[in-house]
VEXTORVEX-607119 format. One line per field, with one value per residue: x, z, y of N, C-alpha, C, CB in turn; residue number from 1. Coordinates in Angstrom, 2 decimals. Glycine has a CB too. Example, Ala and Ser with C-alpha at 12.3 -4.5 7.8 and 13.67 -1.06 7.14 Angstrom:
# VEXTORVEX-607119
nX <- [13.19,12.85]
nZ <- [7.80,7.08]
nY <- [-5.69,-2.25]
caX <- [12.30,13.67]
caZ <- [7.80,7.14]
caY <- [-4.50,-1.06]
cX <- [13.20,12.90]
cZ <- [7.80,7.87]
cY <- [-3.30,0.03]
cbX <- [11.31,14.08]
cbZ <- [9.05,5.72]
cbY <- [-4.47,-0.60]
i <- [1,2]
//
This chain:
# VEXTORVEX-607119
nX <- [20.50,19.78,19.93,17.78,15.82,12.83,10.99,8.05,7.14,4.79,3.85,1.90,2.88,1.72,1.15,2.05,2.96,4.67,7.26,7.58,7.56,9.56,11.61,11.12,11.91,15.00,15.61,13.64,14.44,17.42,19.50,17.78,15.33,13.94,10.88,9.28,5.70,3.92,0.44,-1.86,-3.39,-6.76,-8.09,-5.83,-6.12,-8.82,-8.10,-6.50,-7.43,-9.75,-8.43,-7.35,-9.90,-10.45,-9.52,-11.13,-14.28,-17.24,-20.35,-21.32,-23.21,-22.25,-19.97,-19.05,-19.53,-17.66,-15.48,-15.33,-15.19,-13.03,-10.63]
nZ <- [10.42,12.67,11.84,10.56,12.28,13.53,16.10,16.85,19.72,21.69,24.12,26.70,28.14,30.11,33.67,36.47,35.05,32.45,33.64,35.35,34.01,32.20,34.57,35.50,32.61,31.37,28.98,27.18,27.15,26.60,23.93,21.73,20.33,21.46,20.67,20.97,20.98,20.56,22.02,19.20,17.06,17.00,14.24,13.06,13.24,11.94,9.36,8.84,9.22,7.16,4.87,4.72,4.75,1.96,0.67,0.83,-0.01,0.95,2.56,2.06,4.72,6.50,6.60,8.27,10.99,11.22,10.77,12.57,15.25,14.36,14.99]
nY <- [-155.82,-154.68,-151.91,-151.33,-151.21,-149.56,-147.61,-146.23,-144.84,-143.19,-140.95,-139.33,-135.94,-135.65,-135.63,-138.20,-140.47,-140.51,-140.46,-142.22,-144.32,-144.40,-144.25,-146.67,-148.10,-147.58,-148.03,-146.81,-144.20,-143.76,-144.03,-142.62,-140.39,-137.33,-136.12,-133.00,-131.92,-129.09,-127.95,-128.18,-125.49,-125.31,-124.49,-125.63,-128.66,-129.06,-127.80,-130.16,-132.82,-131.99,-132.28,-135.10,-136.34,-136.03,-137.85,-139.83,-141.54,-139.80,-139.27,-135.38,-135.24,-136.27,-135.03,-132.52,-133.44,-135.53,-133.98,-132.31,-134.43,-135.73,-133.34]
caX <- [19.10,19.44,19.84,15.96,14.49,12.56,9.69,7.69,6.62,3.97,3.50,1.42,3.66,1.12,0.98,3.36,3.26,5.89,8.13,7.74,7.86,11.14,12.41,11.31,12.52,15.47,15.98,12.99,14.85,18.69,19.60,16.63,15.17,12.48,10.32,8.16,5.18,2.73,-0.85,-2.04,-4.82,-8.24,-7.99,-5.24,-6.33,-9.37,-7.69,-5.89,-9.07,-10.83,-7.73,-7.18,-11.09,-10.62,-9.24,-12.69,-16.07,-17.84,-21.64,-21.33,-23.89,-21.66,-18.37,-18.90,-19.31,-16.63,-14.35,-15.55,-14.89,-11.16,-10.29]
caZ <- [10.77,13.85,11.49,9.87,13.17,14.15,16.26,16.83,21.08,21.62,25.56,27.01,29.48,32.05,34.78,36.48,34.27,31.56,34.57,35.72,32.72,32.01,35.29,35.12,31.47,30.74,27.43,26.62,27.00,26.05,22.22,21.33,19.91,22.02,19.74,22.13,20.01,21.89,21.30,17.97,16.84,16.28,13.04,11.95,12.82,11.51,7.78,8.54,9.23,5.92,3.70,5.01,3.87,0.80,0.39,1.53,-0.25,2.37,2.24,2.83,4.91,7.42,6.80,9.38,12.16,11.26,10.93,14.34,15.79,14.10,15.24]
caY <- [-155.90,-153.48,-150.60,-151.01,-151.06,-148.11,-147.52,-145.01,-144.73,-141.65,-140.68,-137.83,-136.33,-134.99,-136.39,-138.80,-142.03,-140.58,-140.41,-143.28,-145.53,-144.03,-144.82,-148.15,-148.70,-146.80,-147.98,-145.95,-142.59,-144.48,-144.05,-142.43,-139.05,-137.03,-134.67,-132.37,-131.13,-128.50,-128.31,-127.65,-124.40,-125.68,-124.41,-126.45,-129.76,-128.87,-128.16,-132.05,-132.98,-132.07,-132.73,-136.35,-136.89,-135.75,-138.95,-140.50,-140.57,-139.48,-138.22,-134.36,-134.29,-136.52,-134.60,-131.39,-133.97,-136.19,-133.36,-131.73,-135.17,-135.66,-132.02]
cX <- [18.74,19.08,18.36,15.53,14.21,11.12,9.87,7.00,5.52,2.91,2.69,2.22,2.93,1.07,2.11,3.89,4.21,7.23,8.83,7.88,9.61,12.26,12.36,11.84,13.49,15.93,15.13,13.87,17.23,18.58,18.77,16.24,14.02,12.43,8.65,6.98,4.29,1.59,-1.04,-3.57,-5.51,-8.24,-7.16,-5.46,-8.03,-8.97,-6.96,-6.54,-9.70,-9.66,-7.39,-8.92,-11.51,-10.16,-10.40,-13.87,-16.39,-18.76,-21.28,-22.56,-23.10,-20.22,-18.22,-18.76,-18.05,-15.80,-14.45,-14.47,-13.06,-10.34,-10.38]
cZ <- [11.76,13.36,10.99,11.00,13.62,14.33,16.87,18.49,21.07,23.08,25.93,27.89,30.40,32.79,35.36,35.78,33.18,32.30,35.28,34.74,32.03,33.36,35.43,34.15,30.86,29.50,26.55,26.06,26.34,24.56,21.69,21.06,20.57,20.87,20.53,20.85,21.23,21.19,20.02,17.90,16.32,14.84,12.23,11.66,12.53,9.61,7.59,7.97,7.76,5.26,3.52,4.50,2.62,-0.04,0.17,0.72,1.17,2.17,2.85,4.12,6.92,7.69,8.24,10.74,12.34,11.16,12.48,15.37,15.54,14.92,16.84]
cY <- [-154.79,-151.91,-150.09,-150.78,-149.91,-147.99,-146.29,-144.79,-142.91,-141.93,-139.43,-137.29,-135.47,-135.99,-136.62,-140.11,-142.08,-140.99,-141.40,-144.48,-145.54,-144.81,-146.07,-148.79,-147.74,-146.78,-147.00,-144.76,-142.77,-144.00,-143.26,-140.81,-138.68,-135.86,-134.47,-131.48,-130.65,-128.77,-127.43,-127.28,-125.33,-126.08,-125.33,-127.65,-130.11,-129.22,-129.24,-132.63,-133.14,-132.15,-134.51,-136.74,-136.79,-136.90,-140.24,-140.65,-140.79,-138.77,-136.69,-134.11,-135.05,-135.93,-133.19,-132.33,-135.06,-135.30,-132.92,-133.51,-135.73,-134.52,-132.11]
cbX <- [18.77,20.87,20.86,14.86,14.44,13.07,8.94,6.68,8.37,2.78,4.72,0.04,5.39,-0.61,0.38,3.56,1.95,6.11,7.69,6.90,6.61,11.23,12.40,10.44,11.48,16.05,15.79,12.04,14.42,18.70,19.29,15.84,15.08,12.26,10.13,9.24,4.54,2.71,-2.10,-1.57,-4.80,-9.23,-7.70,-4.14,-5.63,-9.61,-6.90,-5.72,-9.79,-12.06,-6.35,-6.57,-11.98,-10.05,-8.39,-13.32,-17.69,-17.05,-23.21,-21.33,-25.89,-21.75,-17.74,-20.39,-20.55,-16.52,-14.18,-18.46,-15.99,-10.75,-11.28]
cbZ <- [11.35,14.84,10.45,9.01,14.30,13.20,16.95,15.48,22.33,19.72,26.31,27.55,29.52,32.38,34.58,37.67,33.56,30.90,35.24,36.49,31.12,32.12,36.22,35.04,30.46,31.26,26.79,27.50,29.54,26.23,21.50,22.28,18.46,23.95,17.44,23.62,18.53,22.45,22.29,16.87,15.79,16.31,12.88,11.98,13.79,12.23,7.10,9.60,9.93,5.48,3.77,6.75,4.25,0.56,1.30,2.69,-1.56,3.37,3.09,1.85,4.07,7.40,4.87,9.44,12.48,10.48,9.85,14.94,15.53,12.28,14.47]
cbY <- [-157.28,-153.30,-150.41,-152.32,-151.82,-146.85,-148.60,-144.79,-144.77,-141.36,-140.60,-137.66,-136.04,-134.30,-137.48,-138.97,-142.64,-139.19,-139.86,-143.36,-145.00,-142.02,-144.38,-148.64,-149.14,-146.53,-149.43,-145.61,-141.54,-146.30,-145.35,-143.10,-138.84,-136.49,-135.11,-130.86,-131.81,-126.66,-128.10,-128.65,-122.94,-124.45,-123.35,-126.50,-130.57,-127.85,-127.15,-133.13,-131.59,-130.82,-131.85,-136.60,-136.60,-134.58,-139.09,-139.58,-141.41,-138.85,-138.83,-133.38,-134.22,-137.66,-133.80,-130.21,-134.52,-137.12,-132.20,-131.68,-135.92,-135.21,-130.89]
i <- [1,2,3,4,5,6,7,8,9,10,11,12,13,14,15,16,17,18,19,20,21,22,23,24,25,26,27,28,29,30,31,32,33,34,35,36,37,38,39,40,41,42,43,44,45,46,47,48,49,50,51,52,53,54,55,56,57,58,59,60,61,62,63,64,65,66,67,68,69,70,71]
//
C-alpha cells in the first residue's frame, strides 16, 4: 500500500515560511524529491493558456481575457 502513495506538496520558497515548515516538519524534506522550477516567459504560459482552452467552448470574445488572466 505504501508503494501507491504519492503526493504532490507545492511551496513558494520566498520568504521565511518554506523554512520554517521544514523545520517544523521534517518529514516534509525526509524521503522526498525537491523539483526547483524558476519563473516561466509570459509567452509560454500564455501558449498553456490557450492550448488548455482549446479544450473549452468558450465564447471568443471571452478567451483574450481568460487567457490574460491564466497567464
Amino acid at each position: 500500500m505504501r508503494d501507491n502513495l504519492h503526493l504532490c506538496l507545492c511551496f513558494s520558497p520566498a520568504g521565511d515560511s518554506l523554512r520554517t515548515r521544514c523545520r517544523n516538519f521534517p518529514g516534509l524534506i525526509n524521503n522526498t524529491t525537491i523539483d526547483w522550477y524558476n519563473q516561466w516567459p509570459q509567452e509560454a504560459l500564455v501558449e498553456v493558456a490557450n492550448a488548455k482552452l482549446l479544450e473549452y467552448s468558450l465564447e471568443e470574445e471571452y478567451k483574450p481575457d481568460v487567457i490574460k488572466f491564466f497567464a
